[in-house]
C-alpha positions in Angstrom: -129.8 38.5 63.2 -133.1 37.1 61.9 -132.4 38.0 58.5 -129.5 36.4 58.3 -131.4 33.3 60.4 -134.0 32.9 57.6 -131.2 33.2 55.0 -129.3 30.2 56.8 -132.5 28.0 56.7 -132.9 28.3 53.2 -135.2 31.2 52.2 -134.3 33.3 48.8 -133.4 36.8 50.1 -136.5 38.6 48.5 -139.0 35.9 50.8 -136.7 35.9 54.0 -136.7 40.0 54.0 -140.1 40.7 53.2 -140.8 37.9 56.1 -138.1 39.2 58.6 -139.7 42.7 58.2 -143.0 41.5 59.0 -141.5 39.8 62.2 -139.2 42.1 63.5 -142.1 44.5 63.8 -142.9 42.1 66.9 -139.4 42.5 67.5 -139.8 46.4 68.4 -143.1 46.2 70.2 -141.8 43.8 72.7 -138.5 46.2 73.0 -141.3 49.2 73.2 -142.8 47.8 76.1 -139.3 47.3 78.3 -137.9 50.6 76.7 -141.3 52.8 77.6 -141.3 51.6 81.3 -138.0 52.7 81.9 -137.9 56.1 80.0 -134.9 56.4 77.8 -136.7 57.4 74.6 -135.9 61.3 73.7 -139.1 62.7 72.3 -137.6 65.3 69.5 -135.5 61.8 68.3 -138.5 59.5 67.9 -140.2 62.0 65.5 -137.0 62.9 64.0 -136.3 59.4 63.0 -139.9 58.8 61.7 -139.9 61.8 59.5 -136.7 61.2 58.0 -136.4 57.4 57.9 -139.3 56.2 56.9 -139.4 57.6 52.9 -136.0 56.0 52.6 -137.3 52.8 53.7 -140.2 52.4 51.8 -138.0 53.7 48.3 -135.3 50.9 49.6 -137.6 47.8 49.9 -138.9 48.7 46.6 -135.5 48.9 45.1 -134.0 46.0 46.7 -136.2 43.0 44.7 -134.5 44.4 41.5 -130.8 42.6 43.2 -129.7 39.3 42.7 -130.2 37.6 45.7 -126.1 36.7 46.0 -124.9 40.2 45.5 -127.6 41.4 48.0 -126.2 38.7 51.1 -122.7 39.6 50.4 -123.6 43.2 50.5 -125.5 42.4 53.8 -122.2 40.6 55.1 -119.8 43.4 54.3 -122.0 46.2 55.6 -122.5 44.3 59.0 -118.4 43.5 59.0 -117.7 46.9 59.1 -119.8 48.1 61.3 -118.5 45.3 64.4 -114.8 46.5 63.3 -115.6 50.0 63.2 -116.9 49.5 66.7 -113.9 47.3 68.5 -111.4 50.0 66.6 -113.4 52.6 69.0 -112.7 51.6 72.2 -114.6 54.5 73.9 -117.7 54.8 71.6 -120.7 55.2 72.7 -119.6 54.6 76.4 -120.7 58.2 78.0 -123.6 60.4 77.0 -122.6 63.3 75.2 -125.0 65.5 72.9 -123.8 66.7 69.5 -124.4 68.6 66.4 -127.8 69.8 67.7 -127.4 72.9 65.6 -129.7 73.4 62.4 -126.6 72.0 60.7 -126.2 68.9 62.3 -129.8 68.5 62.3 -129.9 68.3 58.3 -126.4 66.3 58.4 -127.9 64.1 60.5 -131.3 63.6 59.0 -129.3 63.0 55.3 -127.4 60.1 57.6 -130.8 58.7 58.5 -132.6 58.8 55.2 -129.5 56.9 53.4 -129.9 54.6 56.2 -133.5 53.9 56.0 -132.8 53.3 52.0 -130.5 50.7 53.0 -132.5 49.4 55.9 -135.4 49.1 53.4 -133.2 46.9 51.0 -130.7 45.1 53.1 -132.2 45.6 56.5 -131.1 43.5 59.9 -127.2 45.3 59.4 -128.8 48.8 59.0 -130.4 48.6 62.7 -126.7 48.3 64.0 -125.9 51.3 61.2 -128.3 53.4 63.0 -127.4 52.6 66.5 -123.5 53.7 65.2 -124.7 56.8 63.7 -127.1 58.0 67.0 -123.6 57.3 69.3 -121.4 59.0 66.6 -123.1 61.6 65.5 -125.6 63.0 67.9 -123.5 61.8 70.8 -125.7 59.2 72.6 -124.5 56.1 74.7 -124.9 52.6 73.5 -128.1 52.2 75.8 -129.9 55.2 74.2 -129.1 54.7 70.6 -130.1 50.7 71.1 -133.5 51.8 72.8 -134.3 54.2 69.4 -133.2 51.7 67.2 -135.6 49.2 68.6 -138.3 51.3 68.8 -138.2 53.4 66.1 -136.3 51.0 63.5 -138.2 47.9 65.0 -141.9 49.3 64.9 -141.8 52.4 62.3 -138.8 51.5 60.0 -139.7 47.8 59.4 -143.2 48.5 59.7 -143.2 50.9 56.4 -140.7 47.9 54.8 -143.5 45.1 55.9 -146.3 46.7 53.9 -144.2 47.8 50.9 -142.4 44.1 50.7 -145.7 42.6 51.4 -147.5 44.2 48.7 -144.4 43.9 45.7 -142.8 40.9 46.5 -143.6 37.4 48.6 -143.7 35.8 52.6 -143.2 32.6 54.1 -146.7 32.8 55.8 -146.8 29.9 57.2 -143.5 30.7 59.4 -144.9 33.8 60.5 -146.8 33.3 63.7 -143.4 31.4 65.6 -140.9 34.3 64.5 -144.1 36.7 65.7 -143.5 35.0 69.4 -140.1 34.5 68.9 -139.8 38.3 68.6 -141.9 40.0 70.8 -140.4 38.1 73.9 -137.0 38.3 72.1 -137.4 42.0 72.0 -138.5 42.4 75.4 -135.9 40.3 77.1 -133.0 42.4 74.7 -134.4 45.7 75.9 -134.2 43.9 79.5 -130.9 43.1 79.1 -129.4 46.2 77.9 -130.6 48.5 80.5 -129.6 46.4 83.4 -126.0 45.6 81.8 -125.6 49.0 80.6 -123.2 50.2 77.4 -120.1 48.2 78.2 -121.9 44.8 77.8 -123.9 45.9 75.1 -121.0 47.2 72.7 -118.9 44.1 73.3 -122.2 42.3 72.3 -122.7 44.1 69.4 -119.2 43.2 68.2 -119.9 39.8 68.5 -122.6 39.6 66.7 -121.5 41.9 63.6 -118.5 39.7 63.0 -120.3 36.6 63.4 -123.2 37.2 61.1 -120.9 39.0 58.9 -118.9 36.5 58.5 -121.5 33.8 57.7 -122.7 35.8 55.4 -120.0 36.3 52.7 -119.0 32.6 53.3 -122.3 31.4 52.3 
């Protein structure tokens, strides 16, 4: 939601992404910290992500100054849309753990899924951390709890760390807003990661819905 926050207050989308993915890195230490203590994190995942995310990113948040700033929000809005529909249309998603396409197969199917995200998490960003979180429960079978915990981590520190540097060197930051979003999202982070493991994958889907039609909504209407 902090993209679309510093959108809202006034920032072009070039300043308020390269900004946001500065920030948000907070966002996924603080959810690192809760997330580590309790032990969700599946080891062959976190590299997996890295290795295939992270090129996609960088090539995205170098791509990504080249679009209007319009076009880019009302791609953000219909991207985030979709994702809280495709969600409440799926009653049972991401509800039980249940591995999948762990094959060499699936494995390359699912690292192409990745890498497309990370391009679009590099360029339109805060929708493609609830992109991923869909494509961990769809595709490799985990439950709302697990998928969130990867997505913080792995999207919050790794993902939007590689965007930070690559945004911060090509394009432009609202410095000076920098060290209250940094606070803002490290205890934001921590208290989410909180929250989602002691409500569990009931609370946390019908929260995601919320928020994906919400922002999504705001978004296109400008």
């Amino acid at each position: 939601m902090q993209l679309p926050a510093l959108i809202f207050l006034g920032l072009p989308f070039g300043v308020a992404l390269a900004t946001h993915k500065i920030a948000s890195v907070a966002l996924g230490i603080g959810a690192t910290i809760r997330h580590l203590k309790e032990g969700g994190l599946e080891r062959q995942f976190v590299i997996f992500m890295l290795m295939v995310g992270v090129p996609g990113v960088i090539i995205g948040a170098s791509l990504i100054l080249l679009v209007p700033d319009r076009l880019a929000e009302i791609a953000l809005g219909l991207l985030t849309l979709g994702l809280g529909l495709y969600s409440i249309l799926s009653p049972s998603l991401g509800q039980v753990y249940q591995p999948a396409h762990r094959s060499r197969q699936g494995l390359v199917i699912g690292a192409l899924g990745l890498f497309l995200i990370g391009l679009l998490n590099g360029s339109l960003t805060s929708g493609t951390g609830l992109f991923v979180t869909l494509w961990l429960v769809r595709w490799f079978g985990l439950d709302y709890r697990r998928a969130v915990a990867h997505t913080l981590v792995m999207v919050g520190v790794f993902w939007n760390g590689s965007g930070a540097i690559t945004l911060g060197v090509l394009g432009d930051v609202q410095w000076d807003w920098l060290p209250a979003l940094l606070v803002g999202s490290l205890l934001g982070g921590y208290l989410g990661a909180h929250l989602s493991i002691v409500k569990g994958n009931r609370w946390i889907k019908r929260g995601f819905e919320v928020v994906t039609l919400l922002v999504g909504s705001k978004l296109l209407m400008g």
